[in-house]
C-alpha positions as CSV (number, residue, x, y, z in Angstrom):
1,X,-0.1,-30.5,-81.2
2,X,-1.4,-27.6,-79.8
3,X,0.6,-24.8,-78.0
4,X,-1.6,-24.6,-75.6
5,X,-4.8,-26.9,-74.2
6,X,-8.2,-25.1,-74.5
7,X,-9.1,-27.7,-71.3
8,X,-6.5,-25.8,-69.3
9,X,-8.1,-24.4,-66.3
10,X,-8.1,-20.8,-65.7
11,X,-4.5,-19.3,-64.5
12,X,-6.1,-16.7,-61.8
13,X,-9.2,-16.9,-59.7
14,X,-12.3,-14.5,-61.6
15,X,-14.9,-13.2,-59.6
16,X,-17.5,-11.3,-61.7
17,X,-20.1,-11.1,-65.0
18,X,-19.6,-14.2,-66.6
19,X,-20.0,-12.0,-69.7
20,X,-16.4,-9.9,-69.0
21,X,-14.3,-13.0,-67.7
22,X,-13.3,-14.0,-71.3
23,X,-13.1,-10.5,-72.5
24,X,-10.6,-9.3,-69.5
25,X,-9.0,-12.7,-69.7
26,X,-7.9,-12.2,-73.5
27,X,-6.9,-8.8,-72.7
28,X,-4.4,-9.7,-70.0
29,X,-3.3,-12.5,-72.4
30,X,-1.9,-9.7,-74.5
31,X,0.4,-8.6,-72.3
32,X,3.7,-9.8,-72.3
33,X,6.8,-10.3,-69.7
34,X,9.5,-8.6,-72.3
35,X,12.0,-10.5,-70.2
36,X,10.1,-13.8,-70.8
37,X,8.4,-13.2,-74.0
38,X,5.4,-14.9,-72.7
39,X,2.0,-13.4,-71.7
40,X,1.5,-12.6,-67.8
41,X,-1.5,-15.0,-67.7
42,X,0.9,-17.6,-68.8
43,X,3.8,-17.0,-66.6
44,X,1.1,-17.1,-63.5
45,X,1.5,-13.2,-62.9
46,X,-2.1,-12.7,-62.5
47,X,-3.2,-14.1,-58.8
48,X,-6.9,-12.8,-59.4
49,X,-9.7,-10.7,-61.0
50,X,-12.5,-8.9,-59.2
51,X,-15.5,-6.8,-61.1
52,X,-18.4,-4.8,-59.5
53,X,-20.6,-2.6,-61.0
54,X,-18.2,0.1,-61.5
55,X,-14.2,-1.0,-61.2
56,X,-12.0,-4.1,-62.3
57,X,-9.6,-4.9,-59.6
58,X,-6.5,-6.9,-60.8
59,X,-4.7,-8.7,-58.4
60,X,-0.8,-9.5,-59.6
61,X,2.9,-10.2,-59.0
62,X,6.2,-10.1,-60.9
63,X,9.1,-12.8,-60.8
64,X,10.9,-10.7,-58.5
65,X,10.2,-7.7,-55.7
66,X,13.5,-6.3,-58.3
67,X,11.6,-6.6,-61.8
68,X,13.1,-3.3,-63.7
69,X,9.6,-3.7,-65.9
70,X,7.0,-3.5,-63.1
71,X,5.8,-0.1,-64.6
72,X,5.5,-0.8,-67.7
73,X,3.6,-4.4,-67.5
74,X,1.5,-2.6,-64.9
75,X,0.4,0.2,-67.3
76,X,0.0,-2.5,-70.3
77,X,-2.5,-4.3,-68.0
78,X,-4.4,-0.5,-67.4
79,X,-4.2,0.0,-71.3
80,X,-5.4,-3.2,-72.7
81,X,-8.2,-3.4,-69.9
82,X,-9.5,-0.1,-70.8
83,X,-9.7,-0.7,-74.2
84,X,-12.1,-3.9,-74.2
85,X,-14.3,-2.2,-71.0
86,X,-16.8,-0.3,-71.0
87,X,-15.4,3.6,-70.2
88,X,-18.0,2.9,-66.5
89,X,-15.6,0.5,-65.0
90,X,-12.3,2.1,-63.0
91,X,-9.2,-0.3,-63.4
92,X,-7.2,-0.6,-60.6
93,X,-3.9,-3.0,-60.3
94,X,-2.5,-3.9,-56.8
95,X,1.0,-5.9,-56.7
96,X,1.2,-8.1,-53.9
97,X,4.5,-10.4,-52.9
98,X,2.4,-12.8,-51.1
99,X,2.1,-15.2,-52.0
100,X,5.4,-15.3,-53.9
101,X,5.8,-16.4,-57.6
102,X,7.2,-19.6,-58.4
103,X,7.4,-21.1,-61.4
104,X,4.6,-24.1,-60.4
105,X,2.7,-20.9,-61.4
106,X,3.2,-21.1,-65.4
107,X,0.9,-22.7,-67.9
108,X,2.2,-26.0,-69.2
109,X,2.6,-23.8,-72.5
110,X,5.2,-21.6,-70.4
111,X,7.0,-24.6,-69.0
112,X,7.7,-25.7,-72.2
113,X,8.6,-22.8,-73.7
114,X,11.4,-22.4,-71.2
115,X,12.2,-25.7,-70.8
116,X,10.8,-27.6,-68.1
């Protein structure tokens, strides 16, 4: 058994170069909730993904308005972005509340992993 289905659909909406979507999606896969120990794409942090021809506009949450590592998931996403784009594109990361996260959000993978 797998820990996680390759037939899972896609955790956040992707609007852009088919060419990037797996690229940016494996880089935001690297980060990691260090309160959950599982990637933000898993948790359901990640709400959605815009490209144009010159900026990559990530659109995410946290558990809670309170998180105490906002900051530093926020400049993960920045860092691990940067490194697989191409130096053209500016990355920009807006956190939004609305809607809220729940936890109908996680990947089965996640659900598992903590328990339900």
């Amino acid at each position: 058994m797998t820990t996680s289905s390759p037939a899972e659909p896609p955790r956040f909406d992707y609007q852009g170069p088919d060419a990037l979507q797996a690229t940016i999606t494996a880089a935001l896969k690297r980060v990691v909730d260090p309160e959950l120990a599982l990637s933000i794409v898993d948790v359901g942090l990640v709400y959605g993904v815009q490209v144009s021809a010159d900026r990559v506009w990530v659109r995410m949450t946290m558990t809670s308005p309170a998180c105490p590592v906002t900051a530093s998931i926020v400049d993960e996403v920045e860092g691990e972005l940067d490194r697989v784009l191409p130096p053209a594109y500016a990355i920009e990361v807006e956190l939004c509340w609305e809607p809220a996260w729940t936890r109908e959000r996680m990947s089965e993978h996640a659900r598992r992993f903590m328990g339900g």
